[in-house]
N, C-alpha and C positions, 0 to 999 in steps of 0.2 A: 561826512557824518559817519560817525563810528556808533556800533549797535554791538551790545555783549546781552545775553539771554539764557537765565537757567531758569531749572525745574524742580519739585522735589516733588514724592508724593508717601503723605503718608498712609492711605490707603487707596485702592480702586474709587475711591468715591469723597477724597479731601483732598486736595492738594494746594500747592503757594507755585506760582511762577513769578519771575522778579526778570525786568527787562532794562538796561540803564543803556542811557543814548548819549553820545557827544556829538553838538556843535561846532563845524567849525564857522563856520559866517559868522555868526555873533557867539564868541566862545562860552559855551557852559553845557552843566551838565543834565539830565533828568532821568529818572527814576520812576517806574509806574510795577507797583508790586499786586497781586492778587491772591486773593485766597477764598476759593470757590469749594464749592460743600454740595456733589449730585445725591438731593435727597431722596429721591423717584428719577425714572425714567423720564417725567417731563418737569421735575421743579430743579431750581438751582438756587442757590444763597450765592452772594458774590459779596467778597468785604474788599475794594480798591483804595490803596495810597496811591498817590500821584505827587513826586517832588519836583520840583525844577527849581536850578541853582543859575543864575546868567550873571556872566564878568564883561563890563562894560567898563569906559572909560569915564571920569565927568567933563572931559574933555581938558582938565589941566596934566593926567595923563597920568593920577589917582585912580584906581581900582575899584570899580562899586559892583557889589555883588548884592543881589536882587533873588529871593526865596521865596517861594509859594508854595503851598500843601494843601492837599486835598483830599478828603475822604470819602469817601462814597459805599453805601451802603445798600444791595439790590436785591432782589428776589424776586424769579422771573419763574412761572408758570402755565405749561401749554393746556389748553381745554380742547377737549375733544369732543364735539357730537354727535 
């Protein structure tokens, strides 16, 4: 498994990271990108893709490539008493 990882940020308090992973057992690729928003000290907004690309055989030794996406959308807040 090969893993390549960046970062960007456009302020102290938005940023995107983007992580893409390769497969080698069953060859393909995936993708999970984030973009998290520290609204306070305890809230967080999270907006997640997740791709995943997999090359399989149909066993006549044709190519099939298999895609899934996902998005997810979160917001997570600490309460304190």
């Amino acid at each position: 498994m090969s893993t390549l990882i960046g970062a960007y940020s456009f302020s102290p308090t938005l940023y995107i990271t983007t992580q893409m992973q390769y497969q080698n057992g069953i060859p393909g690729v995936s993708y999970n990108t984030r973009l998290r928003w520290i609204v306070d000290g305890r809230s967080n907004i999270y907006l997640v893709w997740n791709h995943g690309a997999v090359s399989e055989t149909n066993g006549l030794g044709q190519p099939v490539i298999q895609q899934d996406n996902e998005v997810i959308f979160k917001v997570q807040c600490y309460f304190r008493g």
